[in-house]
N, C-alpha and C positions, 0 to 999 in steps of 0.2 A: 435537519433543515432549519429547526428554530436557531438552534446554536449558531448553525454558520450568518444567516438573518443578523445576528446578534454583532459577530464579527468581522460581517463580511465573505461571502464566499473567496477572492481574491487572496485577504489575508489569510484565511484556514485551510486554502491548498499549499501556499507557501510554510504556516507554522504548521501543518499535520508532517512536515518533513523532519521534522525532530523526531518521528521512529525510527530514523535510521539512525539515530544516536542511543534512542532507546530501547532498541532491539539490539544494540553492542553492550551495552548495560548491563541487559539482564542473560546476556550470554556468558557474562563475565560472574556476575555474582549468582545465577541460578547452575552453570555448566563448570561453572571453573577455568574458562576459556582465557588466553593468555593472548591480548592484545598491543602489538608496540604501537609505540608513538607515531610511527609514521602513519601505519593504522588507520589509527583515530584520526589522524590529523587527515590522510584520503576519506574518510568517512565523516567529516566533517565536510571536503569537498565534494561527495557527492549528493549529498543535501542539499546544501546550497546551489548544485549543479539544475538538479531537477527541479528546484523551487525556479531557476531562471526561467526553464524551459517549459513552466507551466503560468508562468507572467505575463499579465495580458494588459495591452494597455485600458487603462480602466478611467480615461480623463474623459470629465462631464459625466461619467459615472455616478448613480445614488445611492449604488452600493456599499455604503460606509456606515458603520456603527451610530448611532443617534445619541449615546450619550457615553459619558466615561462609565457607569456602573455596569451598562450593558455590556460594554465593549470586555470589560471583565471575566465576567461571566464567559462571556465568549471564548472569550481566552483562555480559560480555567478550561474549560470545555474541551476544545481542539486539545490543550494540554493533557489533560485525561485521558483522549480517545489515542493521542500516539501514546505514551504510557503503556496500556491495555492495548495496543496492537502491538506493541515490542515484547510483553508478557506472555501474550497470548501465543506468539509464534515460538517463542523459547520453550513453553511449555509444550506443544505441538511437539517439537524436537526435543524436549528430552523422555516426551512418553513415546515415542518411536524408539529411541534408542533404548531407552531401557526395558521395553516389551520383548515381549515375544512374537505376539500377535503380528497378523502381517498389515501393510500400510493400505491392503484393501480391506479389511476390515476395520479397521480404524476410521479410515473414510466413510464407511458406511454408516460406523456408528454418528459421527460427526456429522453425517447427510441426514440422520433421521429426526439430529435434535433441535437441526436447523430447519429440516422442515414443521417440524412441532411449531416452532418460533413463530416461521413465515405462514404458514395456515391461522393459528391463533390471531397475526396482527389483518392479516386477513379479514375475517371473519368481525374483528372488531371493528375495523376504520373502513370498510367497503362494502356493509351488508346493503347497500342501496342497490352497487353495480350489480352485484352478485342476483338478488333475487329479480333486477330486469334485464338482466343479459346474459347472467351466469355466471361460474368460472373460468368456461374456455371460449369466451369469447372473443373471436378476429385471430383466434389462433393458427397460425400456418407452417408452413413448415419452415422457414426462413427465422422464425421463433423456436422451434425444434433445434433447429441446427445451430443455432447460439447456445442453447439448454446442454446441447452437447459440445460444442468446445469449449465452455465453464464449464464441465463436466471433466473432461478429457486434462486439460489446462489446471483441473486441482488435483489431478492423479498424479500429472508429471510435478506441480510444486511441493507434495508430498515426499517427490521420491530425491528431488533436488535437497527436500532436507534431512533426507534419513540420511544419505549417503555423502554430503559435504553439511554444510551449516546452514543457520537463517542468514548469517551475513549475506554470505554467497545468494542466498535468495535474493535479499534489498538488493543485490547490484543487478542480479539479470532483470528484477521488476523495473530498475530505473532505466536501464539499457530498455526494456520495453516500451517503456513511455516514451523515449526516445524514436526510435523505430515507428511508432504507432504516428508519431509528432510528424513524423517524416513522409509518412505515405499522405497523412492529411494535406501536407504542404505542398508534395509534390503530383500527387495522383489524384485528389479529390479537390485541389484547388479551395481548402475553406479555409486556411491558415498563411499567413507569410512570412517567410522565413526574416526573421531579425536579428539585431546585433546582440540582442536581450537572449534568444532563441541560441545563437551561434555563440555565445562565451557558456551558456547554461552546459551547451553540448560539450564542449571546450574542456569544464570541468568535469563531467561526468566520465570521459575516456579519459584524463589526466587520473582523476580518480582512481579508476580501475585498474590502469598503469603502475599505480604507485604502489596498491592495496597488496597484487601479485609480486610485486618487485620486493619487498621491506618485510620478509612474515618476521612471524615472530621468532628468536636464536633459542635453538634448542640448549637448556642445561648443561655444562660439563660440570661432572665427577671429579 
């Protein structure tokens, strides 16, 4: 939260989209993963695809960095975190592949050290709430049931990367935002559909089009 403060929320959900360039990166030099030009060149579009569709108009907005060093910083920052998000999941996928162990166990392991994490920052930054309300406080079941389709929803991105790649992830996650963009706009009435909104879409299925269309030419002997 400090970081995006620093850069702007606005501008670090549009620059966090350079994972999807990042996470092609380190598929290539962690996997060995052979990408053509077209490739990259839809994978560059759908970047910028998602970055439209998460563009908000921000005029009379004070959401803007306060000075150049900050703005730096910031930037460095969002820079860093797609980096290690494109790392992160390359590594994800190659210690599936290369294991034995099955992707439920893995999971498990990875749910214990994340809860290690989330209890510790817990325990640090909320010991106020906690000792006058508790842990489970206002907890219902409608919080349940999200616990488990995060639940559920990391089982299945688990298995989407054992069994094809993280590329293939970045696109179904973008196609989601997508989708999710769409029920808000049409069924929840809190978004309006735009021109910003409609070319962002525009490129992301162009994208995906092109991605399936262009693979990479197998070797001849």
């Amino acid at each position: 939260t400090f970081f995006l403060s620093l850069w702007g929320s606005l501008r670090a959900r549009i620059t966090y989209q350079l994972k999807t360039l990042t996470t092609a990166l380190c598929s290539v030099a962690l996997l060995g993963r052979r990408i053509s030009g077209a490739q990259w060149f839809s994978l560059c579009l759908l970047a910028a695809g998602v970055g439209l569709v998460q563009w908000k108009d921000s005029s009379g907005s004070t959401d803007s960095p306060s000075s150049s060093s900050s703005s730096m910083i910031g930037l460095g920052a969002i820079v860093c975190a797609s980096l290690t998000s494109g790392f992160a999941g390359v590594s994800f996928e190659l210690m599936l592949k290369s294991s034995s162990k099955s992707v439920w166990l893995r999971n498990v392991q990875l749910a214990l050290c994340s809860c290690i994490v989330g209890i510790g920052n817990i325990a640090l930054t909320q010991q106020d709430h906690l000792t006058e309300k508790g842990a489970f406080y206002d907890f219902n079941g409608i919080i349940a049931a999200v616990i488990m389709s995060q639940a559920y929803g990391g089982l299945l991105i688990s298995l989407v990367v054992k069994y094809t790649d993280n590329i293939v992830k970045v696109f179904a996650t973008s196609i989601s935002i997508i989708l999710s963009s769409l029920i808000t706009i049409f069924y929840l009435g809190e978004l309006s559909f735009t021109m910003t909104f409609g070319c962002g879409l525009f490129l992301v299925v162009t994208a995906s089009m092109i991605y399936s269309a262009f693979p990479v030419k197998a070797k001849t002997e």
